[in-house]
Every structure is written in C-alpha cells, then in structure tokens.
N, C-alpha and C positions, 0 to 999 in steps of 0.2 A: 610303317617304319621302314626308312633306308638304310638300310647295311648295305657298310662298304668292307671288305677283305681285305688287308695290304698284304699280300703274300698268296701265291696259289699253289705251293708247297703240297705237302701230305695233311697236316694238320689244315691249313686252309682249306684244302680240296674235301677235306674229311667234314668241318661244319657245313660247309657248303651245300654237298650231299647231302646231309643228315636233315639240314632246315629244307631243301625244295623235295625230298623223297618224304619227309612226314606233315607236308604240305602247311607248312607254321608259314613258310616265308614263300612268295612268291616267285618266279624267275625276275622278273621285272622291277621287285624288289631290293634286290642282288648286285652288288659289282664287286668282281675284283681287279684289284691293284696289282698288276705283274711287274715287275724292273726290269727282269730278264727278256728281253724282247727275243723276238726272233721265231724259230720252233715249239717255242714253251709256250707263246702267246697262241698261236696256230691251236694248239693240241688243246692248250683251254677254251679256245672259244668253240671246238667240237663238243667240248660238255656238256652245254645248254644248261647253264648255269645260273644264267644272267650275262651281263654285259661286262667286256675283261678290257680294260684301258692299263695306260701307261702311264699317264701322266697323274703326280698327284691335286693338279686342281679339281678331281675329282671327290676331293674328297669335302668339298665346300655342300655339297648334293645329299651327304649322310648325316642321320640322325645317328646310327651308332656305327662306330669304328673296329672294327677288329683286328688288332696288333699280331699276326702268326708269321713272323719274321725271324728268323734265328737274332738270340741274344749279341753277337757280336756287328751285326749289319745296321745295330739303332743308331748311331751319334749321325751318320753322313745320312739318312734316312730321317730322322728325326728333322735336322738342321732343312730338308727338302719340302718336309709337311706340314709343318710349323706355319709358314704363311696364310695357309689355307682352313686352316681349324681354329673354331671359337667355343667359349665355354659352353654353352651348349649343349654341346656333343656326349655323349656318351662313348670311352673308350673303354674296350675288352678287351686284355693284356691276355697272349698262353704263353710269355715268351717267358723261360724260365730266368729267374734272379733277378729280373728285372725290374727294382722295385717300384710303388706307385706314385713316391715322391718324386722319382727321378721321373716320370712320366708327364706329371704335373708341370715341375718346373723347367725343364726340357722345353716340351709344346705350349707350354701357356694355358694347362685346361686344369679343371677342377674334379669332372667327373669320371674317376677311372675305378675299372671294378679287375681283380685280378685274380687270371684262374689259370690250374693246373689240370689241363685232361692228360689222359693216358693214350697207351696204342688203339685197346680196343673199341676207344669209340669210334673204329673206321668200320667196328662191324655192330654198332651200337649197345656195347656191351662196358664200356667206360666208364673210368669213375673220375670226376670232377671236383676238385674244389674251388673253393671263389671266396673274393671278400671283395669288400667295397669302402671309397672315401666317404666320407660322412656328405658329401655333396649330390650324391647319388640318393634320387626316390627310392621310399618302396616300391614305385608302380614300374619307375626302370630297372629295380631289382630283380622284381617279378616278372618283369617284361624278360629280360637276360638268361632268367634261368629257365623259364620253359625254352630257348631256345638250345639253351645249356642240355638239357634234359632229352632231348635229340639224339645225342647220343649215347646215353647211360642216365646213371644216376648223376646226382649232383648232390653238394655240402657245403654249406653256411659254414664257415670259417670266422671268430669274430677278431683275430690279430693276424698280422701279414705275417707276423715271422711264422703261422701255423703252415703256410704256403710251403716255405722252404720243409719243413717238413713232410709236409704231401710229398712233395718233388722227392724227398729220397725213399718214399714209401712206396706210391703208388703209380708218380709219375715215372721213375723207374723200375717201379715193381716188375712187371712183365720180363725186364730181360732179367731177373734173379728166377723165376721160375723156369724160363728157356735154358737160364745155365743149369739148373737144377737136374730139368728135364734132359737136357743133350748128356749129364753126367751117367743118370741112369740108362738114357740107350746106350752110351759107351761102355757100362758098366753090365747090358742086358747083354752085348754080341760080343764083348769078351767071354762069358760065360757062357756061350754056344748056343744062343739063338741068334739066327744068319735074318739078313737083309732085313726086309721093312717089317717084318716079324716084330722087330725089338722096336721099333716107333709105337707100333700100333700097340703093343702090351703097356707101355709106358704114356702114349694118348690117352687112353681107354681109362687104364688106371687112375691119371689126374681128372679125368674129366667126370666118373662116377663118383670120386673122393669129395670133389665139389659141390654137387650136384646133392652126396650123402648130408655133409654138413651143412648147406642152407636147408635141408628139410628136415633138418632135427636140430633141440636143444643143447647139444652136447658142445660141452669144448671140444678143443684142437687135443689136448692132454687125456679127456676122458675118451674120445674115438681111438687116439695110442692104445690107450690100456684093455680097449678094446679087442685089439687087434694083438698086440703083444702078448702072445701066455706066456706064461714062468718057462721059461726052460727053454721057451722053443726059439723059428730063424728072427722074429721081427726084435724078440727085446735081445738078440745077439748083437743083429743091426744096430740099435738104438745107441745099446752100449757103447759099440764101437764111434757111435758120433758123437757122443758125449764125451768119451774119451780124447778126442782128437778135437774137444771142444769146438764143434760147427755152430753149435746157436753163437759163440763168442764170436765168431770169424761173419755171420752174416752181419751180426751189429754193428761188427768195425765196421762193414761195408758199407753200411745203410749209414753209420756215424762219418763216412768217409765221402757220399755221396750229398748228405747234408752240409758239411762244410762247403762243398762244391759249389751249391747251391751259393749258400752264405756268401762265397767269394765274388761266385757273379755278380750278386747284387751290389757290391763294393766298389 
C-alpha cells in the first residue's frame, strides 16, 4: 500500500512515526505532502520518513490519502488535489469537523473514512476513532485501522455525528486534564509546597490513579468513596466541588466544545 501524508504537521509527523517505528509501513512506502516549502521541507526530509514533495501531483502514486491539514486550509487545498485523485483512493480524514460528505463532493471521491486521534498518540498511548462511507471495504477498513492502531487504541464509530462527539471528549480530552492538573499544582504551591515538588506530587498522583482504575473493576464513584471517609479532607474536597458545581461546569465545556465541533463541520 501507498500512503501519501498531505501535511507534515504534529499529527502528520505523529502517524508517520508511529507506522515506519512499528514497522507496518515502509519508508519507501511513505510520502509526504508539505505546502510550506522552504526550512520545514529541509527538517522533514532529515526524518527518514519516506519521500517529502511539494507538489500535489503526487498524489496520483497513493492508494491511500491522509488529510492532517488544519480544518481551515481545505477549500484552496482541496480545489489544488482535486485534479489528481480518483475513486479509488482511499482517504483518512483527522481534520477536525470536517465532514465526509464535504470530502466526497469537494474532491470527487467516494471512499473516505474519518477519524479523530488525540495528543497522546505521539507517544503511542492515543485513543482514536473512525468511521467510514459505505464505499469503503472491510479489508480497507481493516487495512486503516491497524495502521490506526500504531498509535493507541482505536473505535468503530457507526454514525459521523459520534465523531463530533469524540472530538469534544477525547480529542480534546488531554488539555481538560492539563487544566485540571496545572489547577492542582497551583493549588499544591499555594499551600507551601515549593518548586517541582508540587508537579511531581500531582504527576505521580494522576498517573498511579490511572494505572489504579484500569486494574480494577471499580467505578470512578466507588474508588471516591473509597478514598473519601466520613468526616475526613477528601469528602471536605468533594463537597466543596459539588457545591460550586464543577461536574456542571466540565459539561458545559465538553457541551461547548461539541458545538465547536458541529460548527466546523458547517
């Protein structure tokens, strides 16, 4: 299979890695599509990646396409690769909101599958999901997701609006935990633990909390009540968030991030 890149971005650089370090995909296999010429093309082609062009008549050479372009850079980008793409093709969309009709009738192609990774599949730790037009095989399904799988886990999705959803769950998930996380170091070295003290207590913390509930049965509510005894600091805490209604305040978010979503796609 030829995979072509259009974008050699974070997210492009990030599958890129992920398929020629778990040896699924070739170098030789590999091309990516850079726009930005200049330095950025240089610095890519130190990667050993595969083969990094400019032009997209390249893209006549791929069996499957990957769209890792920012959402706003498709119309004058589309309108350029249009010429060069036939049904055929298989295209992998991560661009957020970007829906797969518009991909379709845009480019002129039939087969488009559409996913949302996260941050962490740059350290293979990501979570993924995809759906796909009815034009698309099983076998290019299957083909997609073990490359998908490269970086994390992945999820069969069977409606695109599940997409938009992802995206305000897990495709932004990460920075609602970073804000989470920076609130409690702010909240550890007000209360007088000094310098990287307060990182590492509040790392450490998330990271064995994690680690606790994938090797156990227990909900998120019964590990609480675990930890909270009657009287003592954590159901003080609790209270106090409950009080000031923070599960309310994460939903709007996450309810505020999904419209985001919704609009892009618009």
């Amino acid at each position: 299979m030829k995979i072509l890149i259009v974008g050699g971005g974070n997210m492009g650089l990030t599958f890129a890695r992920a398929f020629i370090n778990s040896r699924v995909v070739v170098p030789n296999q590999l091309t990516i599509l850079e726009k930005d010429q200049g330095e950025r093309v240089e610095m890519l082609k130190k990667q050993n990646l595969g083969e990094i062009v400019t032009n997209a008549k390249a893209l006549k050479n791929a069996d499957l396409v990957i769209l890792a372009v920012k959402p706003q850079d498709v119309n004058s980008l589309f309108q350029e690769m249009k010429q060069y793409v036939d049904k055929t093709q298989v295209f992998l969309s991560i661009m957020a909101g970007i829906k797969m009709e518009t991909i379709q009738s845009t480019l002129g192609v039939e087969k488009v599958i559409r996913a949302m990774p996260n941050l962490p599949s740059q350290i293979g730790l990501g979570m993924t999901a995809f759906t796909c037009t009815d034009q698309v095989s099983r076998f290019e399904q299957g083909a997609v997701q073990n490359l998908l799988a490269t970086t994390g886990k992945t999820l069969s999705v069977d409606h695109e609006s599940e997409i938009d959803a992802v995206t305000a769950i897990s495709g932004s998930g990460p920075a609602y935990v970073f804000y989470f996380m920076d609130a409690l170091i702010t909240a550890a070295r007000e209360s007088g633990v000094k310098g990287a003290a307060a990182e590492m207590l509040v790392v450490q913390t998330f990271l064995g909390s994690l680690n606790l509930f994938k090797q156990s049965s227990f909900s998120c509510q019964e590990w609480i009540s675990k930890v909270a005894s009657r009287g003592g600091t954590t159901e003080a805490a609790i209270k106090s968030f409950d009080s000031s209604e923070v599960k309310s305040a994460i939903s709007k978010g996450v309810k505020a991030a999904l419209d985001r979503a919704v609009e892009l796609g618009n």
